[in-house]
C-alpha positions in Angstrom: 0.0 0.0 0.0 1.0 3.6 -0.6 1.8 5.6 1.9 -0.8 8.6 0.3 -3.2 5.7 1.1 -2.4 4.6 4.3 -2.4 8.3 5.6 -5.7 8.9 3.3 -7.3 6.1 5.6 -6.2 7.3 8.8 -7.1 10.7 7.9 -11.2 9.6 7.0 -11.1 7.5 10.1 -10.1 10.0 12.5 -12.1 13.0 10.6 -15.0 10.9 9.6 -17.7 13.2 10.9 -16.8 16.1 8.5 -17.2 14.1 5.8 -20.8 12.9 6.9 -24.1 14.4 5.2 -26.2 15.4 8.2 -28.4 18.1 7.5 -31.7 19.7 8.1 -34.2 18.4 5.2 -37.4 19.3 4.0 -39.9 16.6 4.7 -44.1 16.8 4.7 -46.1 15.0 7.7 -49.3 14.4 7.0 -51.6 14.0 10.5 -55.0 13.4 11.0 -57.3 12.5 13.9 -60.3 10.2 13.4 -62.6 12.5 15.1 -61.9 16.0 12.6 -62.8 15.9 9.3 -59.0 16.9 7.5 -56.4 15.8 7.3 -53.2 17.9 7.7 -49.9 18.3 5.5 -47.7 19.9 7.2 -44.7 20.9 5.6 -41.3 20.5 7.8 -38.1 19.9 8.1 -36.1 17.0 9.4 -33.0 16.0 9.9 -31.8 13.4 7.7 -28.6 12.1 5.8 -25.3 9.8 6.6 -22.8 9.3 9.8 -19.8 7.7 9.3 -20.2 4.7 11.4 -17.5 2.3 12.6 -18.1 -1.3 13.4 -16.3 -4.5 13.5 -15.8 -7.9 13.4 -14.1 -8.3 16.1 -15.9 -6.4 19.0 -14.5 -8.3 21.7 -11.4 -7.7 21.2 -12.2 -3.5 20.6 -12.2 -1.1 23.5 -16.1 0.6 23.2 -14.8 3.7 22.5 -13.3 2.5 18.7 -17.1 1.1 17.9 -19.7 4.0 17.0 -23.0 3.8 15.8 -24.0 7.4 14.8 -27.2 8.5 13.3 -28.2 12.2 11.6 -30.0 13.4 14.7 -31.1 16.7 16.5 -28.7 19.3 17.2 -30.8 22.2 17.4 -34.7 22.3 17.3 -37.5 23.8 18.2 -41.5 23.0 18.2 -44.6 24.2 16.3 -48.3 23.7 16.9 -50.8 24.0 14.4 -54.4 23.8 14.8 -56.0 20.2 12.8 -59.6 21.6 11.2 -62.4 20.3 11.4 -62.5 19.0 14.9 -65.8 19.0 16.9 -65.4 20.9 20.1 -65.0 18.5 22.4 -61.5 17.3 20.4 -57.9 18.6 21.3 -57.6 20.2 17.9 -53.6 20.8 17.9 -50.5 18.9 16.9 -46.8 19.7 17.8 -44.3 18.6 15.6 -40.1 19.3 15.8 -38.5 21.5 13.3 -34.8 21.1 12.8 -32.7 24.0 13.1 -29.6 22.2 12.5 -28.2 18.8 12.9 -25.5 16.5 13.8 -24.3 12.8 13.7 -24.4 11.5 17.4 -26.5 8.6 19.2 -30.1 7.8 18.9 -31.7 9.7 21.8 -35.0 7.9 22.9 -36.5 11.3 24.4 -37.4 13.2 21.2 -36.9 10.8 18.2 -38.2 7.2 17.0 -34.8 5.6 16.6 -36.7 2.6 15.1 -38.6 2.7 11.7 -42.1 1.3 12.5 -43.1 -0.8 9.8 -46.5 -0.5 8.6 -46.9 3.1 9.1 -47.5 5.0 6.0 -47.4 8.9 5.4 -50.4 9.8 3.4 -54.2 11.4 4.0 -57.3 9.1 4.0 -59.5 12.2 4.2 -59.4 15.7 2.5 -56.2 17.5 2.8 -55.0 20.6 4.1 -51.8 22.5 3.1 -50.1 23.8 6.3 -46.6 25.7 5.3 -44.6 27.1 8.0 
């Protein structure tokens, strides 16, 4: 091996995270309660992308600290609520749903995002839709 290679490696390994495409991306939720009569698009962003991740083999015989298992997550966010229409009265009308401000490779945190894809759960309206743009 070359040494232009060898130090290429080492540099991507140690530097990894710059080279990772974390950002904040434009993504449309679409929510709907049985009891109003719309549904809602709402138009969001999210954050999304790769993390240079590093895993082996040979875990045993790593220290945990060499093993990382990143994901584009939250840096920076804040919430919004926007009222569903169409509810009857006696319905809590309003969603809340995280915008990202910015983002950043780091670990899955249970508190404010699925780190598991459900499967089954689909993104689309069964009832009339309404454009909500924020």
């Amino acid at each position: 091996m070359s040494p232009f290679f060898v130090m290429s490696l080492l540099f991507g390994l140690t530097f990894g995270q710059t080279a990772s495409l974390c950002a904040p991306s434009e993504y449309t939720i679409h929510v709907e309660k049985r009891e109003c009569a719309y549904c809602l698009a709402i138009n969001t962003t999210i954050c999304a992308g790769f993390c240079m991740t590093r895993d082996s083999n040979g875990k045993k015989l790593l220290l945990k600290s060499a093993l990382s298992q990143n994901v584009c997550t939250y840096k920076e966010m804040l919430y919004q609520t926007v009222l569903i229409p169409g509810c009857p009265h006696h319905t809590m009308p309003y969603y809340s749903y995280p915008v990202a401000l910015s983002c950043k490779c780091g670990k899955c945190n249970t508190d404010y995002s699925d780190c598991v894809r459900e499967r089954g759960r689909t993104n689309y309206c069964t009832k009339p839709q309404k454009l909500c743009s924020m």
